[in-house]
C-alpha positions as CSV (number, residue, x, y, z in Angstrom):
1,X,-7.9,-36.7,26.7
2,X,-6.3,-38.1,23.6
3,X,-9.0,-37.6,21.4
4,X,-9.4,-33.7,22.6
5,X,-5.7,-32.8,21.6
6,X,-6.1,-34.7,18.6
7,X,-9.1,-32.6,17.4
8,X,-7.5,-29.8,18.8
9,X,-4.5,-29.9,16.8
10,X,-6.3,-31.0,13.8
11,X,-8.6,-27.7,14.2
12,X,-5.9,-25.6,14.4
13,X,-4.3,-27.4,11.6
14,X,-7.1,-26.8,9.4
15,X,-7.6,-23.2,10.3
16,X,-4.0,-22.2,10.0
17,X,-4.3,-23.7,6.5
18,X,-7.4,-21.5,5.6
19,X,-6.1,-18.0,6.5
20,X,-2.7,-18.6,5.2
21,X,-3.4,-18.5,1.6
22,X,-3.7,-15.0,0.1
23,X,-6.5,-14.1,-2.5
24,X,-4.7,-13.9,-6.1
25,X,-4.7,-10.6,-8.0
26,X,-7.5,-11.7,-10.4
27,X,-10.0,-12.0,-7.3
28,X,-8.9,-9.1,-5.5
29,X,-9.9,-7.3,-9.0
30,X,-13.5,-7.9,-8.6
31,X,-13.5,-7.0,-4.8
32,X,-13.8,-2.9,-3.7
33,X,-10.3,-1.1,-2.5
34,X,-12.5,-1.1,0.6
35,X,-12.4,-5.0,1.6
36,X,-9.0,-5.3,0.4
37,X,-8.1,-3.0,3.1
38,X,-9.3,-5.0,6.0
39,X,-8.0,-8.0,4.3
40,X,-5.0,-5.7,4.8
41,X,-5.5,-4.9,8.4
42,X,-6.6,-8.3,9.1
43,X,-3.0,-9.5,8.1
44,X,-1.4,-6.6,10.1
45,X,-2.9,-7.0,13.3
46,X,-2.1,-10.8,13.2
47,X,1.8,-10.1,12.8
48,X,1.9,-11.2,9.2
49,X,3.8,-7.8,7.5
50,X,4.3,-9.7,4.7
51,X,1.0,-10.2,3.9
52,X,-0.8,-7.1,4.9
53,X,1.7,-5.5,2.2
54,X,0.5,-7.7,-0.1
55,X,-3.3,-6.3,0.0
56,X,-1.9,-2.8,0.4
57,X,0.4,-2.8,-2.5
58,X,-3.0,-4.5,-4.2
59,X,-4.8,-1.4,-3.4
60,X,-2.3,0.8,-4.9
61,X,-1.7,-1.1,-8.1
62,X,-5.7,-2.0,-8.8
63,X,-7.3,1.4,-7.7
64,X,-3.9,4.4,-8.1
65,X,-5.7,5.7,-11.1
66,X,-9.5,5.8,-9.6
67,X,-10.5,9.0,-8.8
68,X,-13.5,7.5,-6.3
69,X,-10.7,5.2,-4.5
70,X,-7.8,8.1,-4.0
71,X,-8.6,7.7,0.1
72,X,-7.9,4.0,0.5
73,X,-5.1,4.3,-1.8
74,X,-3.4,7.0,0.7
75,X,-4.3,4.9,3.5
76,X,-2.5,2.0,1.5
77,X,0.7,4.3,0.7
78,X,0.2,4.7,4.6
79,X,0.3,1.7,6.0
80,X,3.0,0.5,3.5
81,X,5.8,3.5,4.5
82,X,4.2,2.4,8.4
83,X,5.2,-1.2,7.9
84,X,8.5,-0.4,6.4
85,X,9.5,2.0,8.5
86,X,8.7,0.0,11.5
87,X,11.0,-2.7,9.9
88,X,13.7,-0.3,9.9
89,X,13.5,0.2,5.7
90,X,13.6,3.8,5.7
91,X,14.4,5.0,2.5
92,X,11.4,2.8,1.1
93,X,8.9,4.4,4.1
94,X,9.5,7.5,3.4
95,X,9.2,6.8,-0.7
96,X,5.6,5.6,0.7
97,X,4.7,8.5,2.7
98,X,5.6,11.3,0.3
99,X,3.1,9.4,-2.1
100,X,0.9,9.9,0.4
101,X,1.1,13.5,0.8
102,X,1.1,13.6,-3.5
103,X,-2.5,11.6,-3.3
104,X,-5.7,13.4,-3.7
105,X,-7.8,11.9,-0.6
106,X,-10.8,13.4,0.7
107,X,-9.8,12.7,4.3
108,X,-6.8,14.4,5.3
109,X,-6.1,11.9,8.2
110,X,-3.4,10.0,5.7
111,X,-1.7,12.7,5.1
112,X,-1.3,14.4,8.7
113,X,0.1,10.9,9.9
114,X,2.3,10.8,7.2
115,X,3.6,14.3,7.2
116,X,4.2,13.2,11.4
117,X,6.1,10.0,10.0
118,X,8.2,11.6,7.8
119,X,9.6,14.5,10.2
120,X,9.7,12.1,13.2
121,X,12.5,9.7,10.3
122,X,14.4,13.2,9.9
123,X,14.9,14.1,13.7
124,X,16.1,10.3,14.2
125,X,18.3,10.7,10.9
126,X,19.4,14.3,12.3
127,X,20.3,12.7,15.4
128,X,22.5,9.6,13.6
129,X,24.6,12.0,11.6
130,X,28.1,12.5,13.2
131,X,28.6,16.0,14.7
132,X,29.5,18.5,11.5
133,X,32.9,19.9,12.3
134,X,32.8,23.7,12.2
135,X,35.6,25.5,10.7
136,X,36.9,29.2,10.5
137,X,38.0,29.3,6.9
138,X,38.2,33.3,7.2
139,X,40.3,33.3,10.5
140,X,44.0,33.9,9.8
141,X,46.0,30.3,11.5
142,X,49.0,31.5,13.6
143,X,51.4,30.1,16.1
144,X,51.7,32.9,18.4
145,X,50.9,32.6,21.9
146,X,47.9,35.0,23.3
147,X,49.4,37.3,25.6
């Protein structure tokens, strides 16, 4: 029994070690925008935001100017103005998703989503703002009672 949860822990130990680590700048260079992506996604869907940003800002920086990588560079603006807006950093999600919608993808899937983001952030914004208070400037103010 002893020897099980020792092995155990030192499995997970050495795992957790492995995956933690992200790949520098200078390897991501050699690698397509493709596998950066699911080095991206691979980081999202295991609750590390931090690092998924990491691989999508990669994308964005290595491949913005490559005409042949313009669709996973949308996706990346995408998933980077998801994550922030989903950590409740609006004004940098919506930075995120209007690059979106200024990329040049072949798939239009990017920018539907984003264009859906980005008017679901200005209903909630519409419905934060304090009620405008509606004045009659062209009504004449009096103190006589109504008969």
């Amino acid at each position: 029994m002893r020897l099980s949860a020792l092995f155990l822990f030192i499995t997970i130990t050495l795992l957790s070690c492995g995956s933690s680590g992200l790949m520098t700048k200078s390897e991501l260079n050699a690698l397509s925008p493709k596998f950066i992506m699911e080095k991206g996604v691979e980081r999202y869907i295991n609750y590390d935001n931090k690092g998924a940003l990491y691989y999508y800002n990669s994308i964005i920086e290595l491949y913005g100017e490559n005409e042949s990588a313009q669709e996973y560079v949308a996706w990346a603006h995408y998933e980077v103005g998801f994550i922030n807006y989903m950590e409740n950093r609006k004004p940098e999600a919506v930075a995120s998703l209007q690059k979106v919608l200024q990329t040049l993808s072949p798939s239009k899937a990017p920018h539907v989503l984003a264009a859906k983001l980005l008017k679901k952030i200005e209903s909630e914004q519409k419905k934060n703002e304090p009620p405008a208070v509606v004045t009659n400037s062209s009504a004449p103010l009096t103190n006589t009672p109504a008969n």
